[in-house]
C-alpha positions as a Markdown table, in Angstrom:
| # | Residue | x | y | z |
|---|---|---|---|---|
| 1 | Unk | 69.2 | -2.5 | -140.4 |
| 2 | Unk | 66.8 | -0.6 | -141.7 |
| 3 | Unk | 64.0 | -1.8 | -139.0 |
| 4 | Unk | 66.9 | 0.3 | -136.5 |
| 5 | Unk | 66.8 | 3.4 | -138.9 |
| 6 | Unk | 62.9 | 3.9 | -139.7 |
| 7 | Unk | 61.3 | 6.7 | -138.9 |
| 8 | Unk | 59.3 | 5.5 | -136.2 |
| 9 | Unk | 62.7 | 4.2 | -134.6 |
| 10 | Unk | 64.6 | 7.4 | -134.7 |
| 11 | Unk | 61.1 | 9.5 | -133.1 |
| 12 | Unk | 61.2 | 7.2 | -129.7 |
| 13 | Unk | 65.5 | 7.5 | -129.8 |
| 14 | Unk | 64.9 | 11.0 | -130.1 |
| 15 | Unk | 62.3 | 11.0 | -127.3 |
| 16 | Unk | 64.4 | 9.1 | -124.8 |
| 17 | Unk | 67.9 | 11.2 | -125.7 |
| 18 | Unk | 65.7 | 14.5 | -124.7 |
| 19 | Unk | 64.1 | 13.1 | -122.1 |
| 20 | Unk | 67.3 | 12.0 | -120.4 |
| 21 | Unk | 69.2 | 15.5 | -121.3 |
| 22 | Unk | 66.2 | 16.9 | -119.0 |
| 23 | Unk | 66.8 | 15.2 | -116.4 |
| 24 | Unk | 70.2 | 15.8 | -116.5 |
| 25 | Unk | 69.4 | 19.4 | -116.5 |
| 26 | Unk | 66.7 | 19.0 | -113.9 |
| 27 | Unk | 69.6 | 17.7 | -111.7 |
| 28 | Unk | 72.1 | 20.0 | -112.8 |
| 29 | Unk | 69.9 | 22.5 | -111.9 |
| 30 | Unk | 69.0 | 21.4 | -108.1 |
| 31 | Unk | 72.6 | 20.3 | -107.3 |
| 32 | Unk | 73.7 | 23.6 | -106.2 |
| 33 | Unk | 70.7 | 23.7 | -104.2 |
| 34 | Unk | 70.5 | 20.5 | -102.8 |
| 35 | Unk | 74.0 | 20.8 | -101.6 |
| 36 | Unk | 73.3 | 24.1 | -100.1 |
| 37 | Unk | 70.8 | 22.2 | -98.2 |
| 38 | Unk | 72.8 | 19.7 | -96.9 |
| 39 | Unk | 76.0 | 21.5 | -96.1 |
| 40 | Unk | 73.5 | 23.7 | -93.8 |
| 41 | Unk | 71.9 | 20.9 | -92.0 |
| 42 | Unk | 75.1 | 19.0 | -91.6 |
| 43 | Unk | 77.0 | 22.0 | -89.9 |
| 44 | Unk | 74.0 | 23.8 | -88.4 |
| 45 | Unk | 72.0 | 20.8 | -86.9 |
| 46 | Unk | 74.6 | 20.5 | -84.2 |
| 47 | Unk | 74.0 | 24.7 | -83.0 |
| 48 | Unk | 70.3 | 24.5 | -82.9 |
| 49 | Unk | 69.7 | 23.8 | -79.0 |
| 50 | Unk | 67.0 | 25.1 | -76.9 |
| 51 | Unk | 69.0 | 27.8 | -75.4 |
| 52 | Unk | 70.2 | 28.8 | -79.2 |
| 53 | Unk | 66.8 | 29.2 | -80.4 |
| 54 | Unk | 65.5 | 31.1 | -77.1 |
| 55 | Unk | 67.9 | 33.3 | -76.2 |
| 56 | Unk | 69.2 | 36.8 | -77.5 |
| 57 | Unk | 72.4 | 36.7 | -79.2 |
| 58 | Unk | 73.2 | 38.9 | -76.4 |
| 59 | Unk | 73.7 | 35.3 | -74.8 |
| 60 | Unk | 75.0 | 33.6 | -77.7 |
| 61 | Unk | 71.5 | 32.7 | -79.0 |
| 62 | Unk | 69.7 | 33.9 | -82.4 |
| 63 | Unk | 65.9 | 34.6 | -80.9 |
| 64 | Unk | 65.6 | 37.5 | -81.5 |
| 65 | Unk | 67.2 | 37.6 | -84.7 |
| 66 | Unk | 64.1 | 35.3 | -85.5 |
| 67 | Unk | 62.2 | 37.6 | -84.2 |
| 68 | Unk | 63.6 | 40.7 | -86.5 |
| 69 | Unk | 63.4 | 38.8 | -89.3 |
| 70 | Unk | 59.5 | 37.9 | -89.3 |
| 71 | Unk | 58.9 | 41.4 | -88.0 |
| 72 | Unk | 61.3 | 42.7 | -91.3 |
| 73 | Unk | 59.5 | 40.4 | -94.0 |
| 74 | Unk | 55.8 | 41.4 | -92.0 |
| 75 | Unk | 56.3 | 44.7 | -92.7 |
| 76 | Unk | 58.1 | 44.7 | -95.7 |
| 77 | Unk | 55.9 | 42.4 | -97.6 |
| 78 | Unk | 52.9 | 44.7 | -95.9 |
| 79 | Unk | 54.3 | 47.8 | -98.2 |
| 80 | Unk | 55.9 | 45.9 | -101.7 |
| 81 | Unk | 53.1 | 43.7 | -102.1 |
| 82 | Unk | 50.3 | 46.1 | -102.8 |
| 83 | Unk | 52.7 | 48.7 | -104.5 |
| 84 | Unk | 54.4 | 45.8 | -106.6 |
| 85 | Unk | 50.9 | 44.0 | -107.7 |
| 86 | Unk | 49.3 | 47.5 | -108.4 |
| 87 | Unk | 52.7 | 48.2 | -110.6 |
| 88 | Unk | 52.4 | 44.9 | -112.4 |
| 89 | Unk | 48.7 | 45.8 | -113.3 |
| 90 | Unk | 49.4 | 49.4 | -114.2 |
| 91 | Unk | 51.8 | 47.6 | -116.6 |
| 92 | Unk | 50.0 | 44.7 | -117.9 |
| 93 | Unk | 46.7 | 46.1 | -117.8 |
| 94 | Unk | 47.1 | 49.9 | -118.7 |
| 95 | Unk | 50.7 | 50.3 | -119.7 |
| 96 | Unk | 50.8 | 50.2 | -123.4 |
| 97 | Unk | 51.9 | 53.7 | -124.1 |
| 98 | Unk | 55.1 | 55.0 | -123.5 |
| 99 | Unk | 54.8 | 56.2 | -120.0 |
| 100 | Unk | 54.5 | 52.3 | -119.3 |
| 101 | Unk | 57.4 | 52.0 | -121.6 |
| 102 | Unk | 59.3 | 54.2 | -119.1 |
| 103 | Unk | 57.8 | 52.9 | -116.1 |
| 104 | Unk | 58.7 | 49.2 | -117.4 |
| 105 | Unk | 62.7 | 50.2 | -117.7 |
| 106 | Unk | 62.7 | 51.7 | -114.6 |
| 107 | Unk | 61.2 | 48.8 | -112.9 |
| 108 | Unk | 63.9 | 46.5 | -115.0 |
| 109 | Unk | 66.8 | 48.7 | -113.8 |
| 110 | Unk | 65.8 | 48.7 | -110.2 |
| 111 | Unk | 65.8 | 44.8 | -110.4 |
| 112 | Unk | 69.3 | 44.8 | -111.2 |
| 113 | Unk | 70.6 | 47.3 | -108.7 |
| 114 | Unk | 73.0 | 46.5 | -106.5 |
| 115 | Unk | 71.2 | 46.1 | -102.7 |
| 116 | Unk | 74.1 | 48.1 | -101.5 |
| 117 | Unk | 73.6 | 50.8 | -103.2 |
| 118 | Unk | 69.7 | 50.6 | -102.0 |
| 119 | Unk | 71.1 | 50.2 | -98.5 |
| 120 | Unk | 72.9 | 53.6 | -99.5 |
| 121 | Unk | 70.2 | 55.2 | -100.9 |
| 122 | Unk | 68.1 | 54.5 | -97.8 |
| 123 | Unk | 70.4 | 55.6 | -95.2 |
| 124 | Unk | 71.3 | 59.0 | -97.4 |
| 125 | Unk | 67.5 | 59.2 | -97.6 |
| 126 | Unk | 66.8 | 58.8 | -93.9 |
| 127 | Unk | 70.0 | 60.9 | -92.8 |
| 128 | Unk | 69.4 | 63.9 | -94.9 |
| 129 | Unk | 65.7 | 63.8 | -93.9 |
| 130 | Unk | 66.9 | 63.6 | -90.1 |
| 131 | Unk | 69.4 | 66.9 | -91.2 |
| 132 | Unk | 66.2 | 68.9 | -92.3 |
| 133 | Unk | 63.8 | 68.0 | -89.2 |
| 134 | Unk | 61.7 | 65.8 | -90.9 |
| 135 | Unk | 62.5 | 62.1 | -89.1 |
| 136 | Unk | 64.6 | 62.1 | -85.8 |
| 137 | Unk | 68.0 | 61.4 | -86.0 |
| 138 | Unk | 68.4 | 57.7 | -84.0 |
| 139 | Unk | 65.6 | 56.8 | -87.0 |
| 140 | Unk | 68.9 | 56.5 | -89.6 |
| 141 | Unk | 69.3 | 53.2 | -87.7 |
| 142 | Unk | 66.0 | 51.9 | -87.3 |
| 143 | Unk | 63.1 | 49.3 | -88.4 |
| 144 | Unk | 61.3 | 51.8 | -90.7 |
| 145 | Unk | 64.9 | 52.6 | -92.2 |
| 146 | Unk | 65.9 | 48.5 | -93.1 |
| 147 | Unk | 62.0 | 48.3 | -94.5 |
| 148 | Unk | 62.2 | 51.5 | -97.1 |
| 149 | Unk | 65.7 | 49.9 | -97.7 |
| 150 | Unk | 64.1 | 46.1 | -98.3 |
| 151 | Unk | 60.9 | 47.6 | -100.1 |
| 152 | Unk | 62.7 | 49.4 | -102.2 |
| 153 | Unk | 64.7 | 46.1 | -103.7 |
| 154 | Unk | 61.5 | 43.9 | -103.2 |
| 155 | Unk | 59.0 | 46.6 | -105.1 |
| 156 | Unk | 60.7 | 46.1 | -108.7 |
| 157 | Unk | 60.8 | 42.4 | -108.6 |
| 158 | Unk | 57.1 | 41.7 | -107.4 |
| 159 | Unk | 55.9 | 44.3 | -109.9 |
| 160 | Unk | 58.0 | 42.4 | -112.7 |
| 161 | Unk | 56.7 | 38.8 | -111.7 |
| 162 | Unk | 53.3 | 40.3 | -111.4 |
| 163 | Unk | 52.9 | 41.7 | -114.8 |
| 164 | Unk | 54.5 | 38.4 | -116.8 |
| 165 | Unk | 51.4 | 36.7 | -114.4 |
| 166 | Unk | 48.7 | 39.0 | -115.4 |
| 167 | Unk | 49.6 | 38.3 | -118.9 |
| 168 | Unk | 49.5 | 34.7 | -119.3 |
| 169 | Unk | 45.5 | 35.5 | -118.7 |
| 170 | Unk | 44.6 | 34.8 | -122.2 |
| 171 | Unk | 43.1 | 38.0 | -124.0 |
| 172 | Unk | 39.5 | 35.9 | -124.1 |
| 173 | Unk | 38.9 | 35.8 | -120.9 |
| 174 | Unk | 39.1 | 39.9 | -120.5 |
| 175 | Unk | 36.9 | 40.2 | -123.5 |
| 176 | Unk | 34.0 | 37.6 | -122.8 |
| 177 | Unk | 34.0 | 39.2 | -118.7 |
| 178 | Unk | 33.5 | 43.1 | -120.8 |
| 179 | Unk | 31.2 | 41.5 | -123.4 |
| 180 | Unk | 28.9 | 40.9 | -120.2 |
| 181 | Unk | 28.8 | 44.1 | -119.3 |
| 182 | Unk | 31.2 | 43.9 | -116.1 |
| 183 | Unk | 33.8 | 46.8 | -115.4 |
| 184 | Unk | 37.3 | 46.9 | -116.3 |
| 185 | Unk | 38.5 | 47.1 | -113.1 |
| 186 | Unk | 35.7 | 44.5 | -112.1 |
| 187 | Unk | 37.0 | 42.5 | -114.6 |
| 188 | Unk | 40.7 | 42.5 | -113.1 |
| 189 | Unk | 40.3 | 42.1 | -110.0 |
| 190 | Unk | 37.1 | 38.8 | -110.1 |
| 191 | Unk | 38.3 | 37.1 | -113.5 |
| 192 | Unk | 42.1 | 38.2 | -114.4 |
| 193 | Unk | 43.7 | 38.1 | -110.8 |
| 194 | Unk | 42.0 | 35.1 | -109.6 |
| 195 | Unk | 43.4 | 33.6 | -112.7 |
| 196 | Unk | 47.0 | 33.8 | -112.2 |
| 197 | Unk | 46.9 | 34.0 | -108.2 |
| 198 | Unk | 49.4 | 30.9 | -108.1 |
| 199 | Unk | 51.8 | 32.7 | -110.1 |
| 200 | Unk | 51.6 | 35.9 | -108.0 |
| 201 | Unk | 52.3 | 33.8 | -104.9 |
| 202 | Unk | 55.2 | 32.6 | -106.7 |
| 203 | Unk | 56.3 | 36.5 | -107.4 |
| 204 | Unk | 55.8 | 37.8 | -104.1 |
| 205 | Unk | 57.7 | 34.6 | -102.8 |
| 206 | Unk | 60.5 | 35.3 | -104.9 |
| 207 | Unk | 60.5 | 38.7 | -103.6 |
| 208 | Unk | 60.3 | 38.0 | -100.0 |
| 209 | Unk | 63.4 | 35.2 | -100.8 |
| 210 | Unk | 65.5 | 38.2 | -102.2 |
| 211 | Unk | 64.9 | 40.4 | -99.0 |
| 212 | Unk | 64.9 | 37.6 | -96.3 |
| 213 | Unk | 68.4 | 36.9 | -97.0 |
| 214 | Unk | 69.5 | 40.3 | -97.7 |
| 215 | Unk | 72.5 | 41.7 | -95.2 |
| 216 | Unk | 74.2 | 44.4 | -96.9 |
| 217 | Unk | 71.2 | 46.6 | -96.6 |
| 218 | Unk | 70.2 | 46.0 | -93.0 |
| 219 | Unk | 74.1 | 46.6 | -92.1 |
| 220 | Unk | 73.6 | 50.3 | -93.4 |
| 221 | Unk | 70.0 | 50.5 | -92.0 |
| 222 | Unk | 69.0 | 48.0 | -89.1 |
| 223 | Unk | 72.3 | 48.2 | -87.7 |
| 224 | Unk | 72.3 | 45.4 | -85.1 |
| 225 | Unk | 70.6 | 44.9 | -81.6 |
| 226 | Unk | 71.5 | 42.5 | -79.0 |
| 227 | Unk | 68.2 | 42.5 | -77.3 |
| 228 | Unk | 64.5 | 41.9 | -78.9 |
| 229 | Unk | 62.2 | 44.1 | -80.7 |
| 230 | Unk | 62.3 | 47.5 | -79.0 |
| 231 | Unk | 60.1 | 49.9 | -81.3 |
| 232 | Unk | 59.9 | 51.3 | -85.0 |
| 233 | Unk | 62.6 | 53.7 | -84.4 |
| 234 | Unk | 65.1 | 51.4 | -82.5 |
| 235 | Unk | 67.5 | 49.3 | -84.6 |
| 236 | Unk | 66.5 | 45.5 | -84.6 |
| 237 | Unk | 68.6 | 42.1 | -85.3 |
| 238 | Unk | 68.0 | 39.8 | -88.1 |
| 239 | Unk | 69.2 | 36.3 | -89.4 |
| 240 | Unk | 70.8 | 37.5 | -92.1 |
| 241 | Unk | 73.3 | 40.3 | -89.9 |
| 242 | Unk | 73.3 | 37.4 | -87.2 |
| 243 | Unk | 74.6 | 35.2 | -89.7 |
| 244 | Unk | 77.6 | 37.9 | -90.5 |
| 245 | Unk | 78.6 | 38.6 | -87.1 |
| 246 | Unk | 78.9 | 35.1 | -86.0 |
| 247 | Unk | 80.7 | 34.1 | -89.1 |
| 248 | Unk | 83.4 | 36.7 | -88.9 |
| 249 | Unk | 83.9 | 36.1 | -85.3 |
| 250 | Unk | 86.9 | 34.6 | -84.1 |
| 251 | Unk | 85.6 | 31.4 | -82.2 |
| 252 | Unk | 84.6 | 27.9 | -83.7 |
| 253 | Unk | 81.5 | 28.0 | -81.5 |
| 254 | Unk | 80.8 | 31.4 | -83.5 |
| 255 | Unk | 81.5 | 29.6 | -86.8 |
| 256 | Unk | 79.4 | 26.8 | -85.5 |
| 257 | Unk | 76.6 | 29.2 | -84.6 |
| 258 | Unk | 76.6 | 31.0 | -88.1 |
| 259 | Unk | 75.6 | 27.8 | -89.3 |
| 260 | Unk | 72.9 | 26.7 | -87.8 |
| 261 | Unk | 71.7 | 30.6 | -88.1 |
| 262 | Unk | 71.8 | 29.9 | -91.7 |
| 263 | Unk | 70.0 | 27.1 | -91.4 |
| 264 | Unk | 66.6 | 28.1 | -89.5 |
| 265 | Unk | 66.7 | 31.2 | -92.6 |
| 266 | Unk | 66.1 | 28.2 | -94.9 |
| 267 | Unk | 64.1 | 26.5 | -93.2 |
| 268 | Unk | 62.3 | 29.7 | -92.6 |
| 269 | Unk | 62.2 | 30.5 | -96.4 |
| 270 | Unk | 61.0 | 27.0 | -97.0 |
| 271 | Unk | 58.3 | 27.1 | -94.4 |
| 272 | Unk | 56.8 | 30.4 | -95.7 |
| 273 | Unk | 57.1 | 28.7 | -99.6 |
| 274 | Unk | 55.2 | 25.8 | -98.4 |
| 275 | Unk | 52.7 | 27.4 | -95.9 |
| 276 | Unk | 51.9 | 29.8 | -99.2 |
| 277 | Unk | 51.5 | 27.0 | -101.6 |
| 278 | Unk | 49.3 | 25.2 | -99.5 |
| 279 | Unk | 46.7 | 28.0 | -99.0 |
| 280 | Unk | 46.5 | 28.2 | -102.9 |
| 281 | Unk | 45.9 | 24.9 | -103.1 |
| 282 | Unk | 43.4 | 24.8 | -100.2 |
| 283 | Unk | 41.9 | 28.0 | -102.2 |
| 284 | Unk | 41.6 | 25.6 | -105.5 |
| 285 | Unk | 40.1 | 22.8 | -103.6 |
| 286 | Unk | 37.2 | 24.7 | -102.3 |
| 287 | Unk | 36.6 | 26.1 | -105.2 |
């Protein structure tokens, strides 16, 4: 009895009982996600013919809803990312007085706001712009509208993930690059942002997640458009509105359709995730 009860005993019970608690958790965890998956590829799988995948959904096919949707992410990751890394650095970097304070609960309260009311806040912005003679009026519904719209919600997020990455750089690392002699800003960009580049992919990942599968905003900016890209001030389709239109329509082959729309956003998500993680890794490799 008391070989069952030593010390030694109760350290590897305790060991296994955690170890299988975090599994548990682990599985807990992907279950939602996992069954996300499959539901989508169960119910979508049969929708995703060649004439789905290259026609307009003016023909009852999502390609150029495809096509919006890369263009959308292009150009919205083309303005967030700079601002929202610059942000994080400004922040981890510079930002220890209280205008980073201020900066740092704005940035907090934009990641919790509502992507309606950015949709809002982007058409308003664009409409009364278009009221003083500054923007045309058909650019209220337009490509440049849905991207101020999506950077605005993507902005806040990659500058918040970016600044908890600059800062697992440990402290000695910053201080042996200035005890050489290098720059400061030398010293961020060649030592502290090569250092935590995996976790800024993961950032800007998560930010281009949030906007890829965003439809609320594009209903109030990038409208819809049956046909393929037409220009910057045109509205433009995209999975996500695709997704809403064939959902609420009142066929089964609409139903059917929103399903396997779902599914190539996932897949498109997941291809992007994995074509991103295996550039860093190529990165690492080389070096």
């Amino acid at each position: 009895m008391r070989f069952l009860f030593d010390r030694d005993t109760r350290r590897r019970w305790f060991d296994v009982i955690m170890s299988g608690a975090t599994l548990l958790c682990v599985a807990l965890a992907l279950l939602p996600l996992g069954s996300i998956l499959f539901e989508a590829l169960v119910r979508g799988a049969p929708a995703l013919t060649p004439t789905f995948l290259t026609q307009s959904s003016l023909m009852g096919g999502i390609a150029n809803a495809i096509q919006g949707t890369v263009i959308l992410i292009g150009l919205t990751a083309l303005v967030a990312l700079p601002v929202g890394i610059l942000t994080g650095i400004y922040l981890s970097e510079y930002g220890k007085h209280r205008l980073g304070g201020i900066v740092r609960l704005f940035v907090d309260v934009m990641t919790q706001t509502p992507s309606i009311v950015v949709g809002i806040f982007a058409y308003s912005f664009i409409f009364e712009l278009s009221l003083l003679g500054f923007f045309p009026p058909p650019l209220v519904f337009s490509v440049i509208s849905a991207v101020i719209a999506l950077a605005t919600i993507m902005i806040p997020i990659v500058a918040r993930t970016s600044e908890e990455a600059l800062r697992l750089v440990p402290t000695s690392a910053r201080e042996a690059a200035l005890a050489l002699g290098i720059p400061r800003y030398r010293t961020i960009l060649r030592v502290v942002l090569p250092s935590c580049a995996s976790a800024l992919v993961t950032g800007a990942l998560l930010g281009i997640a949030r906007v890829g599968g965003e439809t609320a905003p594009l209903i109030m900016t990038a409208a819809w458009n049956n046909d393929f890209f037409n220009g910057l001030d045109q509205p433009i389709a995209a999975l996500p509105t695709q997704v809403y239109r064939f959902a609420v329509g009142p066929s089964l082959a609409e139903n059917r359709a929103a399903w396997g729309a779902s599914l190539i956003l996932v897949l498109l998500m997941l291809s992007i995730s994995i074509a991103s993680r295996a550039v860093i890794r190529l990165r690492a490799v080389r070096r």
